[in-house]
MIDOSE-1310 file (N, C-alpha, C; in nm, 2 decimals, decimal comma, always signed):
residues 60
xxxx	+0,08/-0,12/+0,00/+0,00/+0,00/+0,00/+0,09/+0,12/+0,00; +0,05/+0,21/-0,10/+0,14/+0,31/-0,07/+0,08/+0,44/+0,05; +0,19/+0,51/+0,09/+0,12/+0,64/+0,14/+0,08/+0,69/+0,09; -0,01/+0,78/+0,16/-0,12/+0,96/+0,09/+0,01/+1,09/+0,08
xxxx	-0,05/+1,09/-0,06/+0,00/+1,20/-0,13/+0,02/+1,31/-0,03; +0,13/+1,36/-0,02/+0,17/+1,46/+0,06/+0,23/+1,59/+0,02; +0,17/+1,71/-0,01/+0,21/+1,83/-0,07/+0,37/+1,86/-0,02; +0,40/+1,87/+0,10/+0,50/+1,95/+0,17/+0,59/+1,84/+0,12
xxxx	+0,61/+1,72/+0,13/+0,67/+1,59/+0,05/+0,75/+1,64/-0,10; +0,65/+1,66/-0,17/+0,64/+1,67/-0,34/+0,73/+1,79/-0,35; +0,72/+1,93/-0,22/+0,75/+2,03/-0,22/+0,92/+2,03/-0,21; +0,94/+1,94/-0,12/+1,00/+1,94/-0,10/+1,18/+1,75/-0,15
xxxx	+1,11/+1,71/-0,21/+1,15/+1,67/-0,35/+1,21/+1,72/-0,44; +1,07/+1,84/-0,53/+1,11/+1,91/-0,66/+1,17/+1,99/-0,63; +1,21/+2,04/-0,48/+1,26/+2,20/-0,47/+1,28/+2,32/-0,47; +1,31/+2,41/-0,42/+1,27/+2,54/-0,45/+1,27/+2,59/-0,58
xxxx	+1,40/+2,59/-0,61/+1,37/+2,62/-0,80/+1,26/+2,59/-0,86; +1,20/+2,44/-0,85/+1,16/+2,39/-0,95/+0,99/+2,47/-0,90; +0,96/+2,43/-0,77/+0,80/+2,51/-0,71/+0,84/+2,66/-0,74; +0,94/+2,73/-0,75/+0,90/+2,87/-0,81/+0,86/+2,89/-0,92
xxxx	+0,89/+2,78/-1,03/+0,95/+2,79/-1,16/+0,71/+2,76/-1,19; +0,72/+2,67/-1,14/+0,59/+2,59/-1,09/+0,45/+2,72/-1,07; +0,53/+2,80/-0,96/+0,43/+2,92/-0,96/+0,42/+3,02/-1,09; +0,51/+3,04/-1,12/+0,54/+3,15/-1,19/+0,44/+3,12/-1,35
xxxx	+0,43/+2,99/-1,37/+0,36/+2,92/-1,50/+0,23/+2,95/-1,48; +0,20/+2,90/-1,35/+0,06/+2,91/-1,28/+0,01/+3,02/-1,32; +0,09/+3,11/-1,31/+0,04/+3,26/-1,28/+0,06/+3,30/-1,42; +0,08/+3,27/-1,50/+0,10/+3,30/-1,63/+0,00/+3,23/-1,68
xxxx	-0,07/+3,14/-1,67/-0,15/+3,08/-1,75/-0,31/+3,18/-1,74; -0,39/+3,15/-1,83/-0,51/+3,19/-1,83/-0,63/+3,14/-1,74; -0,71/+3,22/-1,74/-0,84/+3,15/-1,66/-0,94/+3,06/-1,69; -0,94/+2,96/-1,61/-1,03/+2,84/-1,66/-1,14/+2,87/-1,71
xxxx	-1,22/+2,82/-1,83/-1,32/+2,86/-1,86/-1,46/+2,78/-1,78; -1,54/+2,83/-1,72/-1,67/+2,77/-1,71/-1,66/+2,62/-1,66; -1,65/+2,59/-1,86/-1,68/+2,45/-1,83/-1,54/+2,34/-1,83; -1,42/+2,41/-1,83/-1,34/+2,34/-1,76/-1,31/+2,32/-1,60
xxxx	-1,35/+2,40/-1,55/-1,37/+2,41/-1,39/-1,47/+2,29/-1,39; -1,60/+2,31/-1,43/-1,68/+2,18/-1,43/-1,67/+2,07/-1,43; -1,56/+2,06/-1,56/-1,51/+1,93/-1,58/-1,45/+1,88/-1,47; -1,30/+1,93/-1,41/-1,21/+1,92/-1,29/-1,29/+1,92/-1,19
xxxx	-1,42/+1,98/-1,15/-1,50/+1,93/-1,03/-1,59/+1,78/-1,07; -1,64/+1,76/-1,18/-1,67/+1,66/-1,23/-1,58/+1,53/-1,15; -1,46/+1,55/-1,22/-1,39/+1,42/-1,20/-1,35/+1,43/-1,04; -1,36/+1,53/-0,97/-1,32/+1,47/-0,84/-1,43/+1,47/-0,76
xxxx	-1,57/+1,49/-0,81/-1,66/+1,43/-0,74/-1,71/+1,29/-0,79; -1,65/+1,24/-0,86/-1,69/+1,09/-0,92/-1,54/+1,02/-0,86; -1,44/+1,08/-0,79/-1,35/+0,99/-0,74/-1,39/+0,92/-0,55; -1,49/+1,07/-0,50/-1,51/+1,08/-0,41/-1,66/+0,87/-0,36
xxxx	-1,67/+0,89/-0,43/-1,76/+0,76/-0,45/-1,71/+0,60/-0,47; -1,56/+0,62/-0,53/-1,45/+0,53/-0,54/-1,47/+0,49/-0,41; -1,50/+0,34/-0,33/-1,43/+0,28/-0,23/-1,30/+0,16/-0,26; -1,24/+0,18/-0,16/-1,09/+0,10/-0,14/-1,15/-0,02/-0,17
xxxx	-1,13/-0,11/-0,19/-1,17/-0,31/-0,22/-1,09/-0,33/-0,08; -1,15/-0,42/+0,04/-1,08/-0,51/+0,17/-1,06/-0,61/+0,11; -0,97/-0,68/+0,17/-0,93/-0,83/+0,13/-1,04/-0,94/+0,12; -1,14/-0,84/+0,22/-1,27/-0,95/+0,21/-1,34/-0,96/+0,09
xxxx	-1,34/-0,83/+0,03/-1,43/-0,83/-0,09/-1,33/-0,88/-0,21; -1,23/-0,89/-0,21/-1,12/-0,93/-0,29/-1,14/-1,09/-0,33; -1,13/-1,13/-0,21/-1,19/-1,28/-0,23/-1,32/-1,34/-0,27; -1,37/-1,28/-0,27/-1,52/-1,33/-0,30/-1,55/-1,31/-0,44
């Protein structure tokens, strides 16, 4: 099983260069439209309903 994704982890991984370089794109990029926000809320409200499989249900 792996561990939960951990921001301060990833942060500190890629590095400071690399999370500046990271913001600076961010902030350069344009504003989501509408219906890409939708989308991106879309798919993480259909992950939210995802359950884990137990060993019990695995077997069966």
């Amino acid at each position: 099983m792996t561990a939960p994704w951990c921001r301060a982890e990833a942060e500190r991984l890629l590095g400071p260069d690399v999370m500046k370089r990271i913001r600076e794109l961010a902030a350069e990029a344009p504003p989501m439209r509408p219906e890409q926000r939708e989308q991106i809320r879309a798919v993480f409200a259909s992950v939210r309903v995802a359950r884990r499989a137990t060993p019990a249900a695995e077997a069966a």
